[in-house]
C-alpha positions in Angstrom: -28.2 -13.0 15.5 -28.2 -16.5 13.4 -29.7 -19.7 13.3 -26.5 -21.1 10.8 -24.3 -21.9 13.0 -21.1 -21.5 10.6 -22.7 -18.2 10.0 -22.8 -17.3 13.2 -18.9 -18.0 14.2 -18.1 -16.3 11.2 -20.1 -12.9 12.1 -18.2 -13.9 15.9 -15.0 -13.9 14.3 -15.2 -10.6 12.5 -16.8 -8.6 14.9 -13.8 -9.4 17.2 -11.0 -9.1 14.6 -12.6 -5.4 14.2 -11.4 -4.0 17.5 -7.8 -4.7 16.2 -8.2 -3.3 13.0 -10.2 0.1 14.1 -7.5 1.0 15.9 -5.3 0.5 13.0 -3.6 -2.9 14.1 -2.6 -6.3 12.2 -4.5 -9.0 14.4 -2.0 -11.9 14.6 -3.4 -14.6 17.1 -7.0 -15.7 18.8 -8.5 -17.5 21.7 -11.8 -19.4 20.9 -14.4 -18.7 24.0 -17.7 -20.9 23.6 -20.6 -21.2 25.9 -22.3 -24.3 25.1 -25.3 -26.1 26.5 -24.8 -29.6 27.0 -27.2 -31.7 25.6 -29.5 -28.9 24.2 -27.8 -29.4 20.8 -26.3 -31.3 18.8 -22.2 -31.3 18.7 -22.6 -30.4 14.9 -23.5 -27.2 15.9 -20.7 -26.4 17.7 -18.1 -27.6 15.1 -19.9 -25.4 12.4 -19.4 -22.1 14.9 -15.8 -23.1 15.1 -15.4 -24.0 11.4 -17.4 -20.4 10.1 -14.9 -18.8 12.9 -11.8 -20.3 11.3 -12.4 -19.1 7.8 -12.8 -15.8 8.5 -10.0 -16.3 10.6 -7.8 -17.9 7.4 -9.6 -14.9 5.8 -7.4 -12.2 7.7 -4.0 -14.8 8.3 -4.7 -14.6 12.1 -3.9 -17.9 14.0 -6.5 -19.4 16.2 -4.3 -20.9 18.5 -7.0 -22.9 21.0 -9.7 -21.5 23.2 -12.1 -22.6 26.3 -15.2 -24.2 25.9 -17.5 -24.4 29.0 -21.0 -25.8 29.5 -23.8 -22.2 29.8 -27.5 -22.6 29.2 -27.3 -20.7 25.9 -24.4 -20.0 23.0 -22.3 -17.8 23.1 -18.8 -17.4 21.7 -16.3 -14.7 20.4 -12.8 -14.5 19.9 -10.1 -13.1 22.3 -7.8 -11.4 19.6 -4.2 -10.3 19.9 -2.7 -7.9 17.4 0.4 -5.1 16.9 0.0 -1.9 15.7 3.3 0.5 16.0 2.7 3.5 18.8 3.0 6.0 16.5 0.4 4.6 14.3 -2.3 4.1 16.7 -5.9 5.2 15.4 -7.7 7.0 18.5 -11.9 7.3 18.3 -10.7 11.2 19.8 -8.3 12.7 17.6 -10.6 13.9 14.8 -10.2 17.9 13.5 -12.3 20.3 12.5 -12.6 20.4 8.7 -12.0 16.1 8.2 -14.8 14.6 6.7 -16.2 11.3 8.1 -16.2 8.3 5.9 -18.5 5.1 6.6 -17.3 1.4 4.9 -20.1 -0.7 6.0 -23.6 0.2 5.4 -25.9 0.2 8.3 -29.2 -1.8 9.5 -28.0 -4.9 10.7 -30.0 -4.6 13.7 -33.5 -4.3 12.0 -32.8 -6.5 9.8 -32.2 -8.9 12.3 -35.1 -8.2 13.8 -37.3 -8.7 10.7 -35.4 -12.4 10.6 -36.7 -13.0 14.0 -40.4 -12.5 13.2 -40.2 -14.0 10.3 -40.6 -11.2 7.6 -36.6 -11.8 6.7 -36.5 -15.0 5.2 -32.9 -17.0 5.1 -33.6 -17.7 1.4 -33.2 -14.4 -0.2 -30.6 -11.6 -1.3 -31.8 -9.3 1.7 -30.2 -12.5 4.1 -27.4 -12.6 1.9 -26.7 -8.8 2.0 -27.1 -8.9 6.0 -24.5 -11.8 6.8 -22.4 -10.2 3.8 -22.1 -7.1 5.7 -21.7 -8.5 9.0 -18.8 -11.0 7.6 -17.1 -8.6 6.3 -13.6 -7.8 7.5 -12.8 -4.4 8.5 -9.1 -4.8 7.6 -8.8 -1.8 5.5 -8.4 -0.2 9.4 -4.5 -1.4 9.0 -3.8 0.9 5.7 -5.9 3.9 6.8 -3.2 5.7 8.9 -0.7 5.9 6.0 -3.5 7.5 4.3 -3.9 10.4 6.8 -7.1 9.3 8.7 -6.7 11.1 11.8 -9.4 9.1 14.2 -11.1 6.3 13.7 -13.9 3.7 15.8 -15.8 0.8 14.0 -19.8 1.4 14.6 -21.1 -1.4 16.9 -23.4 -1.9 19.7 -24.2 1.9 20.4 -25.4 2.7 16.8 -23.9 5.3 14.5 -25.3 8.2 16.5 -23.8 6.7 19.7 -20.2 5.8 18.5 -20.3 9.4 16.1 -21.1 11.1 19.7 -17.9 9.3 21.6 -15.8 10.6 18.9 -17.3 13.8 18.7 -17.0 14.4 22.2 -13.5 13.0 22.8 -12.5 15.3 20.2 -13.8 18.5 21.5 -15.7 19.1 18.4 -19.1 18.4 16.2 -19.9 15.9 13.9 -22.6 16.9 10.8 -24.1 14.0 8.8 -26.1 13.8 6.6 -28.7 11.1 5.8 -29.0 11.5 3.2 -25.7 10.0 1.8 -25.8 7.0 4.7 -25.0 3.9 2.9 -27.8 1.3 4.0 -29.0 -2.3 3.9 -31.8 -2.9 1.7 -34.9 -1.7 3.3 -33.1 -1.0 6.5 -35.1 2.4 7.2 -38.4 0.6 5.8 -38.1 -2.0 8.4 -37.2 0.4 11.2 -40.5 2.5 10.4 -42.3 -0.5 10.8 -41.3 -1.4 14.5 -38.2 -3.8 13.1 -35.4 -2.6 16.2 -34.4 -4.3 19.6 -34.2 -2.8 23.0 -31.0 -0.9 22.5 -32.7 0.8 19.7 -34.3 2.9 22.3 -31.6 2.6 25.2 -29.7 4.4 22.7 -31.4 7.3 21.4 -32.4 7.9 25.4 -28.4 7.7 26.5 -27.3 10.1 23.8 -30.3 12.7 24.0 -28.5 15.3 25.5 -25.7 14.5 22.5 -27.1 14.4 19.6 -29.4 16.2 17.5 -32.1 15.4 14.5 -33.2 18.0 12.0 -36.9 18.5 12.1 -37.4 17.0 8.7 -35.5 13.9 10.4 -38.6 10.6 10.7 -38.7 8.3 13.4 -37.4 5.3 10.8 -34.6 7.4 9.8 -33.7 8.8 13.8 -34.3 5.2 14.7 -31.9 3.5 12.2 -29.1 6.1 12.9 -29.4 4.4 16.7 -29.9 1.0 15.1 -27.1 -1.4 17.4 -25.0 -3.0 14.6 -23.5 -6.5 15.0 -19.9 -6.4 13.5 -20.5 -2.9 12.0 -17.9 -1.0 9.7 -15.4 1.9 10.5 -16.6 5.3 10.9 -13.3 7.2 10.2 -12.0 11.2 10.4 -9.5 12.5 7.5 -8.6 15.8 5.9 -10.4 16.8 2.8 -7.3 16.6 1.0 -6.4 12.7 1.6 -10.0 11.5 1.4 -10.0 10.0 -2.1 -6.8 8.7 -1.2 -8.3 6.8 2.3 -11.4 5.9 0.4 -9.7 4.3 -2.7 -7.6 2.4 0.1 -10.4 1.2 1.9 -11.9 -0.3 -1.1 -9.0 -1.9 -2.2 -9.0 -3.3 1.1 -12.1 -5.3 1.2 -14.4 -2.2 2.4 -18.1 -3.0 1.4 -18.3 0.4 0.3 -16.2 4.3 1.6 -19.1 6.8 1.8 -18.6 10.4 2.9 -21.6 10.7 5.2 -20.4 14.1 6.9 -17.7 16.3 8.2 -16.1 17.7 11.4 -17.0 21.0 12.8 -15.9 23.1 15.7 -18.2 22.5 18.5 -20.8 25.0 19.2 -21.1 26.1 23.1 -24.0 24.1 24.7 -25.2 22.2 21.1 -25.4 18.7 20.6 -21.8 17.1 19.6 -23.3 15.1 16.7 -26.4 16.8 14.3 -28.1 14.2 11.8 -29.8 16.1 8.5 
């Protein structure tokens, strides 16, 4: 995603802290696991992955307590993550209710974005840079506090886009998701760059695996239909609560690092043979 390499263990880091916290858990303890080419780089580059993956690390008070390093023809590296979360305060991606509206703390277009920085259109000197590794080094550790506030079912929106994670929950719950796009919070010039041809492979891998799942109003364009299946690295939480605890869950999230707590949508029942998730 990155050429910085502390940038790039710190976007690592959070991404795999977030499974922890999107099921509404306390990560305590990680493994580093690096790929490395031997000789291909310098050994600079690997410190700064491991330094960028310890402050986020130090960020959340989770303890890196070693890791495995072994030689690969390309870099890789994540973090195995450990964490607690009591039983009865387990957040499911299947439990959401007809009625709950659907909140979003991240905004979306990382994967454009990223795109545009590979060709050369994003620059690493400006505030659209800044705004893309902000978002993507953000910790989603508001996920630990949302169950005390009533959120009923929550996932953090990765690899599979909005429209593919909405879907999962959507369908696990039995019911329909309606967004509108209206009130999607978004990087700047995320849809811009997605008119323009700025998306990856799993841009379209996406919209084709969900086609029988979701559906897009006719006013919908192709930048906005393909930013809503836009893969996002180290995404925020898409979470389900009852109208009447919303202000409550948002006003936690905030207060808990969330880069933003936008109502993008709300639950429905699920109409016989209609798309689980509709995008307006």
């Amino acid at each position: 995603m990155l050429d910085d390499p502390r940038a790039f263990g710190a976007v690592a880091a959070a991404n795999s802290l977030s499974d922890v916290y999107a099921m509404g858990g306390t990560p305590l303890v990680a493994l580093n696991l690096c790929g490395f080419p031997e000789g291909a780089l310098p050994p600079e580059v690997l410190g700064g992955i491991f330094a960028g993956a310890a402050e986020i690390c130090r960020e959340a008070g989770v303890v890196v307590g070693g890791g495995h390093t072994v030689r690969d023809d390309e870099v890789k590296f994540g973090l195995a993550v450990t964490g607690v979360v009591h039983p009865d305060r387990i957040l499911r991606n299947s439990a959401a209710r007809p009625g709950d509206l659907l909140v979003l703390t991240k905004p979306l277009g990382t994967g454009a974005l990223a795109a545009a920085l590979k060709k050369g259109v994003l620059t690493d000197a400006g505030p659209d840079y800044a705004a893309l590794v902000g978002a993507m080094t953000a910790l989603n550790r508001c996920g630990a506090f949302l169950h005390a506030c009533g959120v009923r079912a929550c996932t953090d929106v990765t690899g599979f886009g909005l429209a593919g994670h909405a879907a999962e929950m959507a369908v696990g719950a039995g019911v329909r998701f309606e967004i509108a796009t209206a009130a999607l919070p978004l990087l700047p010039d995320a849809v811009g760059l997605c008119g323009r041809g700025f998306t990856c492979g799993g841009t379209k891998s996406n919209r084709a695996y969900g086609a029988d799942r979701v559906g897009y109003a006719p006013s919908l364009g192709e930048d906005m239909i393909g930013l809503v299946n836009d893969p996002q690295t180290s995404g925020g939480l898409l979470f389900a609560v009852p109208p009447g605890r919303c202000e409550e869950a948002r006003a936690t999230a905030l207060a808990r690092g969330a880069l933003c707590a936008e109502v993008i949508g709300e639950v429905r029942p699920a109409p016989p043979g209609a798309p689980s998730v509709i995008f307006g």
